[in-house]
C-alpha positions in Angstrom: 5.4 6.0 102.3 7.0 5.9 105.8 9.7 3.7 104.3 10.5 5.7 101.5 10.9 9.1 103.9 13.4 6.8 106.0 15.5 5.9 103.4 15.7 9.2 102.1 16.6 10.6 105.7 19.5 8.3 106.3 20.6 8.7 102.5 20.9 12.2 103.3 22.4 11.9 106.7 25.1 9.1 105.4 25.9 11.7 102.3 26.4 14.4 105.4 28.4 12.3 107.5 30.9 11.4 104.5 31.3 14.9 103.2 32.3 15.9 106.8 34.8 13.8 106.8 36.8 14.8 103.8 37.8 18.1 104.6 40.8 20.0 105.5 41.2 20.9 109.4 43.7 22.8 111.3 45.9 21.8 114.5 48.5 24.8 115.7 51.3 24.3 117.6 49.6 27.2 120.0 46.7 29.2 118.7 48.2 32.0 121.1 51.6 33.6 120.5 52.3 35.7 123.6 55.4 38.1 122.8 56.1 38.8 126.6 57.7 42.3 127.3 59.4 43.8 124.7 61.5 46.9 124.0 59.8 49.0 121.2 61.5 49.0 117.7 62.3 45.3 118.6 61.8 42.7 115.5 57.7 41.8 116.0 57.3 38.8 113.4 56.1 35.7 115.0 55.1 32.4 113.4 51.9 30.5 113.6 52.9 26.9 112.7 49.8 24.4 112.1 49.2 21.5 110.1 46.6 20.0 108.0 45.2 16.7 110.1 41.9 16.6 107.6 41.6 14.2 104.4 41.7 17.0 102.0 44.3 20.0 100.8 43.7 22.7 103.1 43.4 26.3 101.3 44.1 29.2 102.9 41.7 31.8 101.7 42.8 35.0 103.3 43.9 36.2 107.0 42.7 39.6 108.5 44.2 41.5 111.4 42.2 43.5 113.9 44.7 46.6 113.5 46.5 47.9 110.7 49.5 47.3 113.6 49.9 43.8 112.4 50.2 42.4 109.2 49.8 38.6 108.2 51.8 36.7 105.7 50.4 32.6 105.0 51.2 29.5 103.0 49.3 30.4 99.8 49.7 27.4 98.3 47.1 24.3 98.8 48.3 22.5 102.2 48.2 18.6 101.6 46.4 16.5 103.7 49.3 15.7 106.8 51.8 18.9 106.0 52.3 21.9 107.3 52.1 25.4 107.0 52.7 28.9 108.5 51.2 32.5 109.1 53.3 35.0 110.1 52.9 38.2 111.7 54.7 41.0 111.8 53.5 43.4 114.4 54.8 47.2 114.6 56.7 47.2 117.4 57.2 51.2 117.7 53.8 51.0 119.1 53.9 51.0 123.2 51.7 49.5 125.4 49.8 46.5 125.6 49.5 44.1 122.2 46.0 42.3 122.3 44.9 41.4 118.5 43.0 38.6 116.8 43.9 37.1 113.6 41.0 35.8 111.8 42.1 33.0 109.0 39.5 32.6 106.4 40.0 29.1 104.5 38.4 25.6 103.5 38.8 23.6 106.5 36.1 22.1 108.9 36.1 25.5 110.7 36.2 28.4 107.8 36.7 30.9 109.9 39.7 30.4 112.5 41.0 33.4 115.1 43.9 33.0 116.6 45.5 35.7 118.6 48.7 37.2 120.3 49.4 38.9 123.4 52.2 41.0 125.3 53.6 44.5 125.7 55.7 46.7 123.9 57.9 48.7 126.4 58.2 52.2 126.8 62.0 53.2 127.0 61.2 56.4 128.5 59.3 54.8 131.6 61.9 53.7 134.8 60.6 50.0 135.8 
């Protein structure tokens, strides 16, 4: 009976092991996009550029913004194993102040849900540096 409940254990953990190992996965360029100081109405899009290093096509589910300030645009067809893809945000630069939001990427990679974020300030034109 010992035997049998050995087997069955490292059955189930070889069957683990290989279905972790075909799956889409992520790598970005920078998983931070930091816009610096900019003048308020300036263009806010800035690109997210990854690729898929996993086995399998990577699909990109849905990406969510903290604030209604920034809206995401992605790749919505299937990634292939080895290419690339994009999510671009657009954030509203008439907005001043500081810009601190995550973008959460929803997908079926080894890590379903993915934040990456972006940083920087939106100047105000009235203020004398």
């Amino acid at each position: 009976m010992k035997k049998i409940i050995s087997i069955l254990i490292l059955i189930v953990t070889g069957f683990s092991t290989i279905n972790a190992q075909n799956t889409a996965k992520f790598e970005f360029k920078s998983e931070l996009i930091d816009y610096g100081d900019i003048e308020k109405g300036s263009d806010g899009i800035k690109v997210f550029h990854f690729k898929n290093i996993g086995s399998e096509p990577l699909i990109i589910e849905n990406v969510y913004s903290s604030c209604g300030c920034t809206v995401p645009t992605w790749t919505k067809a299937a990634i292939a194993a080895g290419k690339s893809g994009e999510i671009q945000v657009k954030y509203d630069t008439n907005r001043v102040g500081p810009i601190r939001r995550t973008i959460t990427i929803y997908s079926n990679a080894d890590e379903p849900t993915k934040a990456v974020k972006i940083k920087g300030r939106v100047l105000d034109p009235d203020e004398k540096s």
